[in-house]
N, C-alpha and C positions, 0 to 999 in steps of 0.2 A: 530457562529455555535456551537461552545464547552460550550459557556454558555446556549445557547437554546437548546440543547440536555444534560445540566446538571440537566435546571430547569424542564427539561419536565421527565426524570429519578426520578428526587423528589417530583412531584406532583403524578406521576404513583405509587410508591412505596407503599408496603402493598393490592397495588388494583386489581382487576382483568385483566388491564392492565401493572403491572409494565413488563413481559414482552417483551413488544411490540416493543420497539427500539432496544433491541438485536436481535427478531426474523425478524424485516424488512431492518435493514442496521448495525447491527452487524455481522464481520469476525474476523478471528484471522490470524495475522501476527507469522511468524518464524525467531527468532533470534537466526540464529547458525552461531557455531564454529567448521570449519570441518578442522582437524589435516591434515598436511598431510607428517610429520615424521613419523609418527603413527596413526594406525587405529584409532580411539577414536575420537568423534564426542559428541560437547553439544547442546543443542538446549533449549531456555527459548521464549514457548507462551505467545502471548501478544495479549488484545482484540482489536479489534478497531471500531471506528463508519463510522470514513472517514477516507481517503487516504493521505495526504499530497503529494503534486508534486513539483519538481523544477521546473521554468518554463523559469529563464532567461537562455537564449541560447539557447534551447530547441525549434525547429521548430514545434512538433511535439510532441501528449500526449504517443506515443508509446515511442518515446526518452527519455520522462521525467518515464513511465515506464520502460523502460529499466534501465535507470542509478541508480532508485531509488534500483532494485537488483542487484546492477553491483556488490557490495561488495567489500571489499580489502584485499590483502594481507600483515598478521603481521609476519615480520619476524626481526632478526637482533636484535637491542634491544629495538623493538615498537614487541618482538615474541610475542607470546600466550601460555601461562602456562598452561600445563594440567596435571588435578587435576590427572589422574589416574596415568602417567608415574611422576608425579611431577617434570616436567623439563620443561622450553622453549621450544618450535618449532613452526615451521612454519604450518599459517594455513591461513584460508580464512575467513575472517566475513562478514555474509552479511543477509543482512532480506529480507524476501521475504513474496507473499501471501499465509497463507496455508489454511486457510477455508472462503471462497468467503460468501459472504451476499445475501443478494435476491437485495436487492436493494442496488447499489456503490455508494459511495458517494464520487467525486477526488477534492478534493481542492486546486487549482495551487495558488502557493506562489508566489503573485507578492505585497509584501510590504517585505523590508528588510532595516538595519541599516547602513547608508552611516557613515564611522567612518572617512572618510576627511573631512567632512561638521557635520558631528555626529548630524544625522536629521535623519530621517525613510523618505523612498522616494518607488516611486513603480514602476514595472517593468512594462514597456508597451510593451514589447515582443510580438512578435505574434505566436500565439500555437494552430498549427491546431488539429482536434478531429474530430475522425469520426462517424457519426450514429451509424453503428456498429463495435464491437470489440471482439474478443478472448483473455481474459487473460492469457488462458495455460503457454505461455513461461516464465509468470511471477510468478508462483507459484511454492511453491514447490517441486511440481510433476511435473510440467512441466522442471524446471531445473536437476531434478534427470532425468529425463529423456530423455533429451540431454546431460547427463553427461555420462550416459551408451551408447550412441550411442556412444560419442568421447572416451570412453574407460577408462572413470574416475572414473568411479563406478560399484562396481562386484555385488552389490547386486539385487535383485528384485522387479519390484514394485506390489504390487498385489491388491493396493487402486481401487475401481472401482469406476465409476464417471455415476449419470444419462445424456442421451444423452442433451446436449447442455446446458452442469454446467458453460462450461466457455462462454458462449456467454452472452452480453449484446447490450442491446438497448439502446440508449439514446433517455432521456426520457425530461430532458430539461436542462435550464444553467440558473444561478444567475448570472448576469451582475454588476461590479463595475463602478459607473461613479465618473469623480471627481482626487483627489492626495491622496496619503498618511496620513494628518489629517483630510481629509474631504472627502465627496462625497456622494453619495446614492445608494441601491441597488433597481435593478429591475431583476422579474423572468421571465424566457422565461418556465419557469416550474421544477421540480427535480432531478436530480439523473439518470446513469444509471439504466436498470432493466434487473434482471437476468433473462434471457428466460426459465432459467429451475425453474424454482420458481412455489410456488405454488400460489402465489397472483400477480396482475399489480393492482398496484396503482402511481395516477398523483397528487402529491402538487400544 
């Protein structure tokens, strides 16, 4: 997928389409650093095309969203250095969605590196998905804001969102058959699709 949305970014480039792949399944991810000996808070965006998911263990793609912003706490001497107090303390890191795409792209990771056999093998897990979904609680405004409900956060949010930004439809699934160095793919068709979008398109 990373190399067919690289070649297709470099064919597009200079043209009246270059672009078309940011505006149909381009979002941006939030990688923050939220202090919390001190006020002070970093945050470094980041684009993306697709989602990457866990998916071993994972009954469930709300599971593999969830865990994916579950974030962790650095403290002790894994803290977190902030530039403004220029000292250690404890904070929270954790990435989350902050600007949705019209079209989602989730890619459940079921090839990974067995390093007692040191072989790439693949995850047969099973990982339910449902037609449709709400991403709110996975976004950054959706975490700010159960973070003000439990009392974590004094500030405001004042972002307003058109009616049904976080809802998606699934739209179809790419099937792996086969192991780890072999197999083939078939499409049952593409990508969630953002109901609030201004285009529905089917791959």
């Amino acid at each position: 997928l990373n190399m067919f949305m690289d070649r297709l970014e470099t064919l597009t480039k200079g043209t009246t389409q270059e672009t078309f792949l940011k505006n149909t399944f381009g979002g941006y991810l939030s990688n923050e650093f939220i202090c919390k000996d001190c006020p002070h808070y970093s945050e470094r965006e980041e684009p993306f095309l697709a989602v990457s998911l866990q998916v071993k263990n994972k009954k469930t793609i709300e599971e593999s969203l969830a865990s994916f912003v579950e974030g962790e706490i650095l403290e002790g001497q894994n803290a977190y250095l902030c530039e403004q107090c220029n000292k250690k303390v404890t904070a929270v890191k954790r990435i989350c969605l902050k600007k949705l795409p019209n079209h989602l792209i989730c890619v459940l990771k079921r090839f990974e590196f067995d390093y007692d056999n040191m072989s790439k093998v693949k995850i047969n897990d099973s990982c339910e998905f449902p037609t449709r979904i709400n991403l709110e609680k996975y976004t950054q405004y959706g975490l700010r804001k159960k973070e003000r409900k439990e009392g974590n956060m004094e500030t405001e949010e004042t972002e307003t969102f058109p009616e049904g930004y976080f809802d998606y439809e699934l739209k179809g699934v790419v099937i792996h058959m086969g192991i780890a160095d072999s197999g083939h793919y078939y499409s049952i068709t593409v990508s969630y699709t953002h109901l609030a979008g201004d285009s529905q398109m089917t791959l």
